[in-house]
N, C-alpha and C positions, 0 to 999 in steps of 0.2 A: 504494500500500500504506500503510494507517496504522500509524503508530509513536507507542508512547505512549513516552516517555522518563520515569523515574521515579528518585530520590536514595534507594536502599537503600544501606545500611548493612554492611560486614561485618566480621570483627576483622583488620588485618593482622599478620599472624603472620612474623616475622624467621627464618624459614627459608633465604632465601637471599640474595646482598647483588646490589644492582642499582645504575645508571648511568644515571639518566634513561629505565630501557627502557621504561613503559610511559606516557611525558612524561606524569603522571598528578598532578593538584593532591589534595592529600589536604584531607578537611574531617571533624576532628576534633570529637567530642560533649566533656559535659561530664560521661559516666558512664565507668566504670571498672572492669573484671571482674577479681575478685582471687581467684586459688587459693590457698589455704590448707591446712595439714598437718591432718590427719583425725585428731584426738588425741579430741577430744570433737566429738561431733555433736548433742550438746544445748546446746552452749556458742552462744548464738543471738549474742553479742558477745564475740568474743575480747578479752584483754588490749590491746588496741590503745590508743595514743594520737595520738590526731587534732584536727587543730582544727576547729572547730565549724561549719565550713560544710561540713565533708563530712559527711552520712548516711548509714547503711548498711544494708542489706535483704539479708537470708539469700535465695538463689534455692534452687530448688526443682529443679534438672534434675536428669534420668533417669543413672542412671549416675557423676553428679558431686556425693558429700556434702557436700564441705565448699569452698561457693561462695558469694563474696558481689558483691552488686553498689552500688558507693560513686557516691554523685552528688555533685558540687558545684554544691551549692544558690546559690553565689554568679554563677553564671552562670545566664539565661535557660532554659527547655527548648528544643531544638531549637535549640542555640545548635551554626554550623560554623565551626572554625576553622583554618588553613590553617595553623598549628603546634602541634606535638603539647606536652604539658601534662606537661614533664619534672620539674617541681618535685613534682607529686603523684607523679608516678608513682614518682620516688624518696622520698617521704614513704610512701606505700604499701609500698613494697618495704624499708625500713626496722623497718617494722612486725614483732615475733615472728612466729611459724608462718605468715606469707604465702612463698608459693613464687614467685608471678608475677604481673604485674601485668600487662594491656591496654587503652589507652584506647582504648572505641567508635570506629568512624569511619564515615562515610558513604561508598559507594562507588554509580555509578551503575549500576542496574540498569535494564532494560525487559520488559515483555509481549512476550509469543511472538508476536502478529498480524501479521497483515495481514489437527398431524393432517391439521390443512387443507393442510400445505405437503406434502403426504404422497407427490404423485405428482413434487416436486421435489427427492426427499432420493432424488439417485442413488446414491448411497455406501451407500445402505441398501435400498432397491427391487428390488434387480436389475436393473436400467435399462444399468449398468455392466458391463463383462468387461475385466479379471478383477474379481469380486468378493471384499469380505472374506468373504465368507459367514454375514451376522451373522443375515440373515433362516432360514436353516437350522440355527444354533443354536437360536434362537427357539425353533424345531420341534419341535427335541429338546427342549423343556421348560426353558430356561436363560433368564433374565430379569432375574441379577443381586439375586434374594432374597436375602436376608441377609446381604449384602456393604454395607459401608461404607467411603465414598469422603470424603476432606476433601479437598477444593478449595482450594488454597494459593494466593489471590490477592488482586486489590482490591475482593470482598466477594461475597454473594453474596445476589439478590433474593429474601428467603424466602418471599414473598407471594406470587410472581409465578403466577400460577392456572391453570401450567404445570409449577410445580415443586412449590408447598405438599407435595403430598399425600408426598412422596419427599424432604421435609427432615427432620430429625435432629433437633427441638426441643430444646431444653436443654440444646445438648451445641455450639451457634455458639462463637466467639469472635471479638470485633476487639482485634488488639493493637497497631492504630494510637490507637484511642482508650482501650480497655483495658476492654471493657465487653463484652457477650453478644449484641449486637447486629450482626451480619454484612454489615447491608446500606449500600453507603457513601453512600448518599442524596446525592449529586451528581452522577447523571449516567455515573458511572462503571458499564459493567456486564462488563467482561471475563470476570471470573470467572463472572458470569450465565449467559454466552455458552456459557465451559466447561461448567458444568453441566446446561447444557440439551441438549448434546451424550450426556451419562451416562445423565442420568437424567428427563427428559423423560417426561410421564404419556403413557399409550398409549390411545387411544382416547376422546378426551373433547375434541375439535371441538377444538382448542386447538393452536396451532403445530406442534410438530414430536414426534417420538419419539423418545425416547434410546437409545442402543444396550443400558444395562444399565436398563429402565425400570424394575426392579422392586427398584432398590437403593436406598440411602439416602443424603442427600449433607450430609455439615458444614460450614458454608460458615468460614474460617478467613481472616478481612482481615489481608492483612499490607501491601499495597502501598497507596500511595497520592502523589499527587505532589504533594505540597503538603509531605509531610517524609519525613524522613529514616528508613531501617530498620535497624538494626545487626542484629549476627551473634548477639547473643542473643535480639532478637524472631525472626529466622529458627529460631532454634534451638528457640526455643519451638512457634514454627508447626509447625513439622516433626516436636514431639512432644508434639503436645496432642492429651489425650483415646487416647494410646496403646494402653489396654487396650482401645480401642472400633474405633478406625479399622484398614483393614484396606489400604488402600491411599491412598497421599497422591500428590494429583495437581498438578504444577508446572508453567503455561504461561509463564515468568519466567526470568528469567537477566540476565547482564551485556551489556553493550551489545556490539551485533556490529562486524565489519569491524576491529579491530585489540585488542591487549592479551594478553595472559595475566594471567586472573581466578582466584585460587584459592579456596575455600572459607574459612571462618574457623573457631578451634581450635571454638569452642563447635555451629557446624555438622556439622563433622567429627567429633565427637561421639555429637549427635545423630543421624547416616546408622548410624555402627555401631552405638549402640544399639538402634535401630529395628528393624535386622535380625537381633540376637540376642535382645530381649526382647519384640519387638514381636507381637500376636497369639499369646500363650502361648508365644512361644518359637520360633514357627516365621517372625518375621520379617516387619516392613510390606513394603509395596511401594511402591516410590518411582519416579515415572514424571516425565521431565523431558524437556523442549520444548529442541529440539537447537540453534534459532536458525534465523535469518532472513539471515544475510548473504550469502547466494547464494554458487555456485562461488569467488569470491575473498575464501570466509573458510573457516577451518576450526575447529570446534565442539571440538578438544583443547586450545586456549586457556582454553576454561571449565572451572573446575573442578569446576561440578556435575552436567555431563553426563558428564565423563571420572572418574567416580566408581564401581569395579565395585559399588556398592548403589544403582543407580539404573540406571533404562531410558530408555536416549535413544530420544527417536522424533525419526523423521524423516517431509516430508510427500511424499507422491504426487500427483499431478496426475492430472486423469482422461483425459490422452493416451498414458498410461503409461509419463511420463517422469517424471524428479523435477521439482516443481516448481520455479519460477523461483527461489525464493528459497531455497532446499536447499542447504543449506552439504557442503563434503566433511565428512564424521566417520565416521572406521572406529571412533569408542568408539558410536554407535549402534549397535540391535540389531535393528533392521526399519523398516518404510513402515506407512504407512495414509495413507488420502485425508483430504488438510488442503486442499483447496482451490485454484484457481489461475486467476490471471488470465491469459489471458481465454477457457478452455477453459470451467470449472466453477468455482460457490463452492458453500458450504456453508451451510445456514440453523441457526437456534438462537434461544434466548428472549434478549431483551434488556431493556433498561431500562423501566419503568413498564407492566410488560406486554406487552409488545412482541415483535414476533416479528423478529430481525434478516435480511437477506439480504446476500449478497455478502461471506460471511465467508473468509477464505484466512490462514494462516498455520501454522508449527508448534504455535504453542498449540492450535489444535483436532484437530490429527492427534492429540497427547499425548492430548487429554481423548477421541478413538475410543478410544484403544488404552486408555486405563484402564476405559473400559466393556469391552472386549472382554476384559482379566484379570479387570471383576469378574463374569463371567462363567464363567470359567474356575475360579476361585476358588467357584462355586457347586456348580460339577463336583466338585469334590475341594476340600473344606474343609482339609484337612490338606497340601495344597501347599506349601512351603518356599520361602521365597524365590528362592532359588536354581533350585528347582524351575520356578517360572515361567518362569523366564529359558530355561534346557533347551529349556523346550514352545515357547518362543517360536522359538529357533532349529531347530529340530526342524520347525515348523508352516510356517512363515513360507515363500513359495515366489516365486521369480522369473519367471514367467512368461514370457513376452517382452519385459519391463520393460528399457527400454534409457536411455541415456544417450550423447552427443556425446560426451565426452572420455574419460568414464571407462567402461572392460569390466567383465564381469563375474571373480572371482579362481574357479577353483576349489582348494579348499585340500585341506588332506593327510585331511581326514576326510570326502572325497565330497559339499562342502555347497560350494555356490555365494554368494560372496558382495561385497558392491558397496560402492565409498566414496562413495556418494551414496542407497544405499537399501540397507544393511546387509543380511539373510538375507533380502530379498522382505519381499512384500504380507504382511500378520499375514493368517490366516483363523481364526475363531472357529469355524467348525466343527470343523475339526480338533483346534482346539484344547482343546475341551471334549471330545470324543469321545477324544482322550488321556489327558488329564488325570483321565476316569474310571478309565484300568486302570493307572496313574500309578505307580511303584515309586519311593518317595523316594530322589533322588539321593546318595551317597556323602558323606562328612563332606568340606570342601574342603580341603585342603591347600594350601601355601606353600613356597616354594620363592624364594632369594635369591641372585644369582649374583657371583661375583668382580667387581670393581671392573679394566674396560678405561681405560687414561688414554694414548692416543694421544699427546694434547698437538699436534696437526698444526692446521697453516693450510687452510682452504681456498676453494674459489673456484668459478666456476663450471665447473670440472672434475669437482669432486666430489671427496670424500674416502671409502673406505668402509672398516671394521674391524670386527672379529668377536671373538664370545664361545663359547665350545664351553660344553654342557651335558653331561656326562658321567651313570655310573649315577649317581653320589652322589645326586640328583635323582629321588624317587621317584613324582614325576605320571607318566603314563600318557595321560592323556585332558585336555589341556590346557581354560582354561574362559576367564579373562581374564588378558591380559598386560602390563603396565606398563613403560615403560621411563622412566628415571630418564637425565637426559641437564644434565650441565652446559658451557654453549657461549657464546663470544661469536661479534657479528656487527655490521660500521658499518652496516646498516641489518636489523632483527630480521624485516623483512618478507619480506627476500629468501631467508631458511632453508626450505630443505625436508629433510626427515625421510624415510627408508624402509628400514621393517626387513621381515629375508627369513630366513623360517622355515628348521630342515632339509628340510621339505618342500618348498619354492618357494615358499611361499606369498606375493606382496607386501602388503603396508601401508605406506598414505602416512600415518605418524604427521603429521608437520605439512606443510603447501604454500605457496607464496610469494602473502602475502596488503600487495595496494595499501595499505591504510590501515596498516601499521606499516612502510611505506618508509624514513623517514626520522629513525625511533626506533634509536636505537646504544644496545646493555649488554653486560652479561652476563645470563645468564639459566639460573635452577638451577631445571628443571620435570618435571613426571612425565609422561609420555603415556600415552595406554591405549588398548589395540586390544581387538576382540572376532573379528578375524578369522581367527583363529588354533584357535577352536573346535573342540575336538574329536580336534586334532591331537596326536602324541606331541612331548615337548620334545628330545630328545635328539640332538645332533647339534650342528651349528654356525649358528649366527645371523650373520647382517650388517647392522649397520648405516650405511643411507650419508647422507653428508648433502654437499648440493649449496649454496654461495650464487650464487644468479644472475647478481646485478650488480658487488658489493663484493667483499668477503673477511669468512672468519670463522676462529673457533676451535674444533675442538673439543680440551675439556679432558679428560671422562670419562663414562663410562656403564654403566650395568648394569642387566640385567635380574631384576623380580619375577616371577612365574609361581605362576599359583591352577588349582588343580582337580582330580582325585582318582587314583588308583590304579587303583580298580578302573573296569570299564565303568560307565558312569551310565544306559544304556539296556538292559540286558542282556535286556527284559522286551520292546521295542521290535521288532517283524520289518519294516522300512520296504518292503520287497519284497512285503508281503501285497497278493493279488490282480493282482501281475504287475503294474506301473507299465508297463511295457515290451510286456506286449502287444500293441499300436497299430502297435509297429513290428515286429512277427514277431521279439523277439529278446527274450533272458533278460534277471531282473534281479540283477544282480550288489548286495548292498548292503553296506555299512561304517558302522557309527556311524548319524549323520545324514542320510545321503545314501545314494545308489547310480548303477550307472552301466548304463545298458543293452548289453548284449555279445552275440558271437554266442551262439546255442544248442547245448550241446553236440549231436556229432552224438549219433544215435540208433542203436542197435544192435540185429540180430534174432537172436536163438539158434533155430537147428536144430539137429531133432532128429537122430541120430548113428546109429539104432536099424538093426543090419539088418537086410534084408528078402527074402524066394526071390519069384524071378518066371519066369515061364516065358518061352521063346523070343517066342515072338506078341506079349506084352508089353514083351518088353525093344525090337522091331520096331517097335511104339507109338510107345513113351518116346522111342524115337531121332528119329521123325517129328516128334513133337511138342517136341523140342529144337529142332530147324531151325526149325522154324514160330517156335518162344521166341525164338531169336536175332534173327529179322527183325524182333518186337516189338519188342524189347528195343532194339535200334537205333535205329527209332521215338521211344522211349518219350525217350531219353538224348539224342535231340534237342530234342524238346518241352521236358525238363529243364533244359536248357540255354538256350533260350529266355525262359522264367521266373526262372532266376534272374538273367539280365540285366535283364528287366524289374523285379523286386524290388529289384536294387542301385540302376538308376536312379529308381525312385521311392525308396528309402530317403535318395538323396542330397538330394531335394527336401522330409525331413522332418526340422523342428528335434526333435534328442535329448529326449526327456521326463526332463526332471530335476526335485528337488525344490527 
């Protein structure tokens, strides 16, 4: 599997105090983000006094007026230094109406990896079962017209005479080098790669087809491995060209197999305002590549997949298992096929023209699945962020998709769902085909629960403790759930995390991951489940938490809780056309899901009326009762016989679930 390893950047934000936990070198820049009190926003240079080697440039972010960014020109660009630059930053912070000061810092991030091709793109052909169904979207007339996609990566080849016709002219940017120019002319084509997955021309002898070919793609260079990215170039990427882009697609994150990575303030930022002002108001789409660190990692470490403004995808293999390299993440929200050795890869355009083969990773299941919203998105322009997410859970189906270690959950709202392929396969059919009679979802609500502080040791016994939800708590139809957990542990690796609905529901917020074995802190992190969809919050929660091999603490925890009052599907009949047919039995549905049950019996009304009959006749009647009864004996045997045979074949068929 290839691994690009790449020196991004993001702000560390002093939210919580650590111990060596994540044995992580820091390498500080020589810029410096400074908030300041919003008195004047025409004041382009506050009263400040500075000395002459620091310059200062008013930023421009969405959401944040009064923001400056100070460099210290006495130091090189791309200069990393492994102690932070206390003297400025109290020089800074000294300053009138500054509120806070950040010095940049580097943090290491990596790529999601590892026409003619036309009868080799099984993911898209039908070659495959189960399919996403992209090619019967198609059908339905969905092509991803008038959807726009930015590609948030290390650049994107605009030339490539596979993708020209379906780029976004005048609307690139690189904000490695700082120029309008997208393509990183060395070799690099990651992002290529993504976008030829999207958006890919149809028909014109030329490599492969994209699944949204008739969308547009902005190619946006943030990565590169020659320097550094801070958490304000991310923040930029993730909101440029805002009134235009309609979905932002991420095959990038922090390096897998140990840590907890969090977002930086000016990110964190950027994700909500994305989705409150982004596309008129109805909110970008932010689709994020879950990672690559196989079963002994888990993707709630990161903090930009365990983000509810964002859609983690996870990838599929075309055995219909998760792929090899498919991390646990209950903040994932579905599968699509990313590739996998040594079943199937995935083909896409690549560098100087090029048509890659043998492509596997989460970065390319992400850049399916963002073709397959911009798709959806063409269905119903008017989708809400939020909304997407719904159709996704809603669409998304498990098939026989299985897994070695981990089952499938079924949760308290009838939907089936997995810590290594979140709600199933995505299907584009469906998904557009909803999305057309689509009732926009309920305003979300929030919801914050009392502060549990145990304070207990534990071990590998496990410790576990509970939080009740009472009425006070006005969701209904629960959507994403956080939980806020502060714990030590002598080694961070050996934590596992699982919290349990009133429903039953489980989720493994975190699993005992090898590569942070031997890393000892404390540690104050958010987790985020989506498994819980659907479900009522009400009742009691438990949280347990196990250390394997050591000992740990935990100190305290509580849960957030998003999602609405009223039903979010009210419009939805998931029982239309009898799912359940196939097996001679009703279908029972709830929310999301349903469950096939018996059929009520059936009842006959006779008629009551009465009637004269003469002697001769009543003589008949009597005969032809004798004769009924010997039928009728008959009859309740043969009945009896069939319904053994129906149970025994019912037993030999799996449930049709969604």
């Amino acid at each position: 599997m290839i691994r690009y390893v790449l020196f991004l950047g993001v702000i560390s934000t002093l939210t919580s105090f650590y111990i060596n936990c994540d044995d992580q070198i820091h390498h500080y820049t020589n810029q410096f983000v400074v908030w300041c009190e919003n008195k004047s926003k025409d004041d382009n240079n506050p009263e400040w006094t500075l000395p002459e080697k620091l310059s200062i440039e008013k930023l421009n972010i969405p959401s944040q007026d009064c923001l400056y960014l100070v460099t210290d020109t006495s130091k090189p660009k791309g200069t990393r230094s492994i102690e932070q630059d206390t003297n400025t930053v109290e020089t800074l912070m000294a300053q009138r109406k500054v509120n806070n000061v950040e010095q940049q810092e580097y943090n290491v991030r990596v790529k999601r990896t590892e026409d003619t091709e036309w009868s080799k793109l099984w993911y898209l052909n039908g070659a495959i079962i189960p399919s996403m169904k992209i090619q019967e979207a198609w059908n339905l007339g969905y092509n991803g017209s008038g959807i726009t996609i930015a590609v948030v990566d290390d650049g994107v080849e605009t030339n490539h005479t596979d993708l020209d016709s379906n780029m976004y002219s005048g609307y690139h940017y690189d904000f490695v080098d700082n120029d309008t120019d997208p393509d990183p002319g060395d070799g690099n084509d990651h992002g290529t790669k993504c976008s030829g997955l999207i958006v890919a021309e149809a028909n014109n002898s030329e490599c492969i087809v994209g699944v949204a070919y008739g969308a547009k793609v902005i190619g946006v260079r943030l990565l590169a491995s020659e320097v550094g990215t801070t958490d304000l170039q991310e923040s930029q990427s993730l909101s440029h060209q805002r009134s235009v882009v309609d979905i932002y697609t991420n095959s990038w994150g922090p390096p897998d197999g140990s840590g907890y990575y969090d977002t930086g303030s000016l990110v964190k930022a950027a994700l909500l305002s994305g989705v409150t002002t982004g596309r008129s108001g109805k909110g970008a789409i932010f689709t994020w590549a879950a990672g690559n660190g196989d079963e002994d990692d888990n993707c709630n470490g990161d903090g930009y997949v365990n983000s509810i403004y964002t859609i983690g995808v996870i990838s599929l293999g075309s055995n219909g298992k998760p792929a090899s390299y498919t991390e646990v993440c209950v903040a994932a929200m579905a599968t699509t096929y990313g590739g996998s050795y040594p079943e199937s890869f995935l083909y896409s355009t690549a560098y100087l023209e090029s048509c890659a083969k043998n492509l596997q990773g989460t970065s390319y299941s992400t850049a399916v699945a963002a073709g397959i919203i911009a798709l959806t998105l063409q269905a119903n322009p008017n989708l809400n962020w939020r909304d997407v997410q719904h159709l996704i859970v809603l669409t998304s189906k498990r098939y026989r998709l299985s897994d070695f270690n981990y089952g499938w959950e079924y949760n308290g709202a009838k939907k089936y769902v997995h810590a290594r392929l979140g709600f199933g396969l995505m299907d584009a059919e469906d998904m557009v085909k909803y999305a057309s009679i689509w009732k926009q979802v309920p305003n979300q609500l929030s919801f914050q629960s009392s502060m549990s502080s145990p304070l207990s040791n534990v071990n590998a016994s496990g410790f576990k403790d509970s939080i009740t939800i009472g009425s006070s708590c006005s969701i209904r139809f629960l959507e994403h759930v956080q939980v806020q957990i502060n714990f030590q542990a002598q080694s961070i690796g050996d934590v596992e995390f699982t919290l349990i609905s009133p429903s039953g529901t489980y989720s493994s917020l975190m699993t005992t991951r090898p590569g942070d074995y031997n890393v000892f802190g404390n540690k104050s992190w958010t987790f985020m489940t989506v498994h819980f969809w659907g479900e009522a919050p009400q009742g009691q929660w438990n949280l347990s938490m196990v250390v394997q091999l050591r000992t740990g603490l935990l100190y305290n925890w509580n849960l957030i809780l998003y999602g609405t009052q009223n039903d979010p599907l009210p419009n939805i009949d998931v029982c239309s056309g009898n799912p359940c047919a196939v097996l001679e039995l009703a279908c029972e549905g709830n929310n999301y899901g349903f469950d096939c049950v018996d059929a009520p019996p059936t009842t006959t009304t006779i008629s009551t009326t009465a009637t004269t009959v003469s002697s001769s006749t009543t003589a008949a009647i009597a005969g032809g009762v004798a004769a009924g009864i010997v039928v009728l004996g008959i009859a309740v045997a043969i009945v009896a016989i069939v319904v053994r045979l129906k149970l025994a074949r019912a037993a030999t068929i799996a449930p049709v679930t969604t």
